[in-house]
N, C-alpha and C positions, 0 to 999 in steps of 0.2 A: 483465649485468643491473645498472645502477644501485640508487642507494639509493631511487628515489623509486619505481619499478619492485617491487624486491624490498620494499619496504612493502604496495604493494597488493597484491599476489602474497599475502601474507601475509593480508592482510583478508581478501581470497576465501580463500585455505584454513581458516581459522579460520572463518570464515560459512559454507562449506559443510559441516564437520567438528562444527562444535560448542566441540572439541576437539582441541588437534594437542601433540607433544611435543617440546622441542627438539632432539633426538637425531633425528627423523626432517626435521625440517624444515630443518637443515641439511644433508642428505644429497640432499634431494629437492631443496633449491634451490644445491645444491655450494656451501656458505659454511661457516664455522667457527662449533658451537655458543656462540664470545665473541659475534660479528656479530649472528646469531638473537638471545640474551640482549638484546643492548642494542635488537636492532630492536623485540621483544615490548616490552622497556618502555617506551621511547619512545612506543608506540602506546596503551598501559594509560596513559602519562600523559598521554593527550589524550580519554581515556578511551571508545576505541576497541573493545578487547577487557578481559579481566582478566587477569592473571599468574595462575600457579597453579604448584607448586613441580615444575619443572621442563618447566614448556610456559604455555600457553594457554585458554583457553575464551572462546566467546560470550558476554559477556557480560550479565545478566537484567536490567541496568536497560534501558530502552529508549531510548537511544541514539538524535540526529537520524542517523546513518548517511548517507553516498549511496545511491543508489538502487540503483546495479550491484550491491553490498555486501551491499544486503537481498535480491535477487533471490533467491540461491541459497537463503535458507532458509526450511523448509517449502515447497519448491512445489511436490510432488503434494498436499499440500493444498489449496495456492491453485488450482492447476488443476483439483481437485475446484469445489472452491468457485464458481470462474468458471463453470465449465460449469450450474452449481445456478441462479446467479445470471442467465446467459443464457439458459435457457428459463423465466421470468417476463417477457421481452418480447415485445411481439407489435407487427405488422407497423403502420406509423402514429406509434407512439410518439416522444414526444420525451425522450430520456435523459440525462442528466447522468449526469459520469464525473469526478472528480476525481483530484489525481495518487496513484503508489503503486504499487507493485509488484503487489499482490492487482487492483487497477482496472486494470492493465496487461493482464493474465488474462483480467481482463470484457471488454473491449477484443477479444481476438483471438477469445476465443469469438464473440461477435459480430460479426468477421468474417468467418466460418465457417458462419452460419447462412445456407444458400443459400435458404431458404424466405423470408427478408424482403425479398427483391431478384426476388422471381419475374413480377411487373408490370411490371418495367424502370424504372420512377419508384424513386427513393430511398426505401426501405421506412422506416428509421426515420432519426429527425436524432439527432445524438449531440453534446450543448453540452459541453464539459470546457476547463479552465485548463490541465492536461498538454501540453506541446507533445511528450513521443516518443508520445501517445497519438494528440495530431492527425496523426502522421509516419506511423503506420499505419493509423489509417481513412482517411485520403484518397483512396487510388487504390481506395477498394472502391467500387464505381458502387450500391450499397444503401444506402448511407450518405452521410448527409450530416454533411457538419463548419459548427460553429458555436464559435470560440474565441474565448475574453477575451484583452480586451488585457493589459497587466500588465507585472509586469518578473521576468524568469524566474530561479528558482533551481535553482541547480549541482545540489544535495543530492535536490532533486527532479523537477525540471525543471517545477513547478507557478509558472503565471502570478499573480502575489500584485499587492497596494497600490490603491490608488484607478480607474486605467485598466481594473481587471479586474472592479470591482463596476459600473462602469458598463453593461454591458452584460445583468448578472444583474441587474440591477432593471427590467428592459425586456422579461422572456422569464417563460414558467411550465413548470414540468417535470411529464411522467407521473411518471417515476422516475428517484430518484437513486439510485446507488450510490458509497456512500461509502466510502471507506479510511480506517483511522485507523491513530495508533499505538498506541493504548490505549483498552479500552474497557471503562467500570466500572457494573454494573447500577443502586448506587445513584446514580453522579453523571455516567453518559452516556457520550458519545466525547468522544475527546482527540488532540491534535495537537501534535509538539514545537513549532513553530513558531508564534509570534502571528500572521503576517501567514497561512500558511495555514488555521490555525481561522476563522478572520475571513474568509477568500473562502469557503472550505467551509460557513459560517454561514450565508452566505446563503442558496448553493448548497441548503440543507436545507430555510432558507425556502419557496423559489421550488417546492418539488416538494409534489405530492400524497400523496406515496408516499414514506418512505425509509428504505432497503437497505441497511445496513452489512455490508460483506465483510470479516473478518477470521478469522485462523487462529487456535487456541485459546492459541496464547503471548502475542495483546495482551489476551485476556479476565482480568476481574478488577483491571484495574491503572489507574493515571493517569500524563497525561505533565503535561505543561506547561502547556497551553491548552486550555481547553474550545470543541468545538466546536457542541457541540447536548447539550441533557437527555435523559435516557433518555425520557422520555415522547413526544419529537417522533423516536422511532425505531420505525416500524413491525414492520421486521423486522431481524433479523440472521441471515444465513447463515456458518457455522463448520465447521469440518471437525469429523470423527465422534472417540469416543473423548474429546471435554469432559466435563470434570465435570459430572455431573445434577444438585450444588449449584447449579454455577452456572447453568446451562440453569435452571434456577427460580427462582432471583433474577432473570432478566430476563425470564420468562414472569408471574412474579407482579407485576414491573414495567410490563406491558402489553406487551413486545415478544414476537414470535413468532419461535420461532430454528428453524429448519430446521438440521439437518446432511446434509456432503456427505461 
């Protein structure tokens, strides 16, 4: 295993763990607790995970991450969640789905739903910037794909810039479901990225309806970029076990938060 290998190795065990120690992380990946040492910091100085005296942790500020990175955490959450989030569609609909791991979730539950595909016409259209999200609704014959053009990032693999709003000014959404990385009752959702708050912007516009899917670690917080007010958030769906504070800071906000 390389150094650029045993790095991400590293992410993922720390992303899925929380928490890892360097005594076991060298053992688990056959390296010498000097190696481990300089590898955790290296990554804390790109600020990646935290140091902690004598291993690791996840670290709480929220972090642009790659995508693979985020996956592991929380995702019987998110797989609660998705599933909450999928049966609010019904057969007809045209959906937005923008990128993210939790939207990833919505995505397969919704492939899954053999009731929307029972006519043999594409039961719902499904518009999203994500290109691994267009990579798995396409061969479902219930769904139809509708993607923006753009210029895609690593981190996310969310179509972002000028080419991508072009087509979301051209279309209207039933419902969106939105990913963020933070989302704070008094000043809305949030996005590390400019150019994604800014295609997601729209994408909020363009809908009826919209859904914020998020697990209770991006509740309460802000990241970098705003991407919509709390007011233009219909509802938010969270995994169970949030704080009731917070749940009423964004119910006395106007939005409706269902838990899964």
């Amino acid at each position: 295993m390389n150094r650029h290998e045993r790095l991400s190795k590293l992410l993922d065990i720390v992303g899925q763990r929380e928490r890892a120690d360097v005594e076991e992380l060298a053992a688990e990946l056959d390296v010498s607790a000097a190696t481990i040492r300089r590898d955790l910091d290296h990554l804390a100085e790109q600020q990646l995970l935290a140091r902690t005296r004598g291993g690791a942790v996840a670290t709480s500020i929220a972090y642009d991450l790659p995508l693979r990175h985020k996956a592991a955490r929380h995702a019987p959450e998110k797989q609660r969640i998705s599933a909450a989030a999928a049966r609010l569609v019904q057969p007809g609909m045209v959906i937005g789905l923008n990128g993210g791991t939790t939207t990833t979730e919505v995505a397969r539950s919704l492939a899954t739903r053999p009731d929307l595909g029972e006519h043999g016409d594409p039961g719902i259209t499904v518009v999203t910037n994500a290109l691994n999200i267009a990579n798995e609704l396409v061969v479902r014959p219930h769904v139809k794909i509708v993607v923006t053009g753009g210029v895609a990032r690593q981190q996310s693999f969310e179509l972002t810039g000028p080419l991508a709003t072009h087509i979301l000014q051209e279309i209207t959404l039933d419902l969106l479901f939105l990913g963020v990385d933070a989302i704070d009752p008094e000043h809305g959702a949030y996005a590390h990225h400019e150019g994604e708050a800014s295609i997601n912007r729209l994408m909020a516009s363009r809908a009826a309806r919209v859904v914020v899917v998020a697990d209770s670690s991006k509740l309460n917080r802000r990241a970098f970029a705003q991407i919509c007010a709390t007011d233009t958030i219909d509802t938010l769906i969270t995994n169970t076990g949030v704080d009731a504070e917070v749940v009423q800071a964004f119910e006395a906000a106007g939005t409706t938060v269902l838990t899964a």
